[in-house]
C-alpha positions in Angstrom: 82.8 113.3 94.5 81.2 110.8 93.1 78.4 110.8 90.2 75.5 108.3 90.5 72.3 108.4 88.1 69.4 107.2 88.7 68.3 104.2 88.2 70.9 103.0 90.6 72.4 100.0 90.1 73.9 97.5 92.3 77.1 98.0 90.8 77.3 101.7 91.1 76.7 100.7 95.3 79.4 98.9 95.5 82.1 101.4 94.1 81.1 103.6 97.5 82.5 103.0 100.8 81.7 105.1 104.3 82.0 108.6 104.2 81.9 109.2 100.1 80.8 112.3 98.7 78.2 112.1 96.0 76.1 113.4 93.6 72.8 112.6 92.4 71.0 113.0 88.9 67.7 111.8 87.6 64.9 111.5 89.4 64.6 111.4 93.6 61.1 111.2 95.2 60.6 113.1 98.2 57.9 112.0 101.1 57.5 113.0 104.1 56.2 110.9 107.5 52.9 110.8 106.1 53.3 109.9 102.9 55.7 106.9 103.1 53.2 104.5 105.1 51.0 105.3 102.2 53.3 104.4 99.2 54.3 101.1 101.6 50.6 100.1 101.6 50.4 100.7 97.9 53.6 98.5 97.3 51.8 95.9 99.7 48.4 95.7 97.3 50.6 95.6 94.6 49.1 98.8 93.4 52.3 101.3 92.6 51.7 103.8 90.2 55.5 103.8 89.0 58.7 101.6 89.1 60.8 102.3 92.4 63.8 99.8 91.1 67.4 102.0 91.5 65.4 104.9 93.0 66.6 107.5 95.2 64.1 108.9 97.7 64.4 111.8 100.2 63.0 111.6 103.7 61.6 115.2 103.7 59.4 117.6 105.9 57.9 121.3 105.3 57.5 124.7 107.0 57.5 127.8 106.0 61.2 128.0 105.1 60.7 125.5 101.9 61.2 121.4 102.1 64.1 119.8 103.5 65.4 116.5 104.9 63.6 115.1 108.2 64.6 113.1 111.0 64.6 109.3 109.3 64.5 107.3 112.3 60.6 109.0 113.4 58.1 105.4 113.6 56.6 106.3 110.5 59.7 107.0 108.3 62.2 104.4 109.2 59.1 101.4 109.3 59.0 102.3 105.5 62.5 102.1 104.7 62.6 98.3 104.4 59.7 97.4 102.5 60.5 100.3 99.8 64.2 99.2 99.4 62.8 95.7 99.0 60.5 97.3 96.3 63.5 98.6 94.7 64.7 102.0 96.3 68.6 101.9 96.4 69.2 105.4 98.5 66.9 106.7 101.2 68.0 110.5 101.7 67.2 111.7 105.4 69.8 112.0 108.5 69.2 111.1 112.0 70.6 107.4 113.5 68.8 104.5 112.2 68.8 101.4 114.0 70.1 98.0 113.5 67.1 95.9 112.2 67.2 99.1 109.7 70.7 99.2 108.9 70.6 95.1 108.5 67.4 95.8 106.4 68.9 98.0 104.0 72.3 95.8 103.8 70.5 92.9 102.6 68.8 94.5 99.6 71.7 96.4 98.7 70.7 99.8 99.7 72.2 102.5 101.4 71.1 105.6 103.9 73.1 109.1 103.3 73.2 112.6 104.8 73.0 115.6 102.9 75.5 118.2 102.7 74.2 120.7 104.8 73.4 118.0 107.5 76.9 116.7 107.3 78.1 120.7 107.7 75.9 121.3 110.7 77.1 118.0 112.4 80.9 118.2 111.5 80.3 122.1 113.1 79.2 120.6 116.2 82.0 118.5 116.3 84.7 121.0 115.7 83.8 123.1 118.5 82.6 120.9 120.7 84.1 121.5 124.5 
């Protein structure tokens, strides 16, 4: 496992390669399908009401069971990823493919996209006993 803290830097990016195990302190924002396209627009008048540099953020949606992480690549969520790891966010928290203007998008400003744990469980399941 490895231990990141937020603010992220560049430099704790690079130590990671595909398919690390980690763990997050500090602060992670959470927003949902609705709420990204806002904070984008904010970012856009130049208007942001805190400092996104080395954040973490977490693609989430709600029911009645509590909040957890939503499908990343719905319109609304994956056409904020870009301009908010421009603005600073170094890991967008989600699951779900991504595609490759995202993936190129996130390369370039040194940001990455990770599962949580109990997407990776459910997925590595469905793998194991898959017929």
């Amino acid at each position: 496992m490895k231990n990141l803290t937020t603010p992220i830097k560049n430099k704790d990016l690079k130590k990671l390669t595909l398919g690390d195990k980690i763990s997050i302190s500090g602060t992670i924002y959470t927003g949902r399908d609705a709420a990204l396209p806002k904070l984008v627009r904010l970012i856009e008048k130049d208007k942001m009401p805190f400092d996104l540099n080395g954040s973490a953020i977490m693609h989430t949606a709600f029911s009645d069971a509590g909040i957890a992480p939503t499908t990343s690549s719905k319109k609304e969520i994956e056409s904020s990823i870009c301009p908010l790891s421009k603005a600073g966010v170094k890991i967008h928290i989600g699951k779900g493919m991504l595609s490759e203007n995202t993936i190129n998008c996130l390369k370039e400003n040194n940001s990455i996209f990770v599962i949580t744990m109990a997407v990776y469980m459910i997925t590595q399941g469905a793998k194991k006993y898959d017929r």
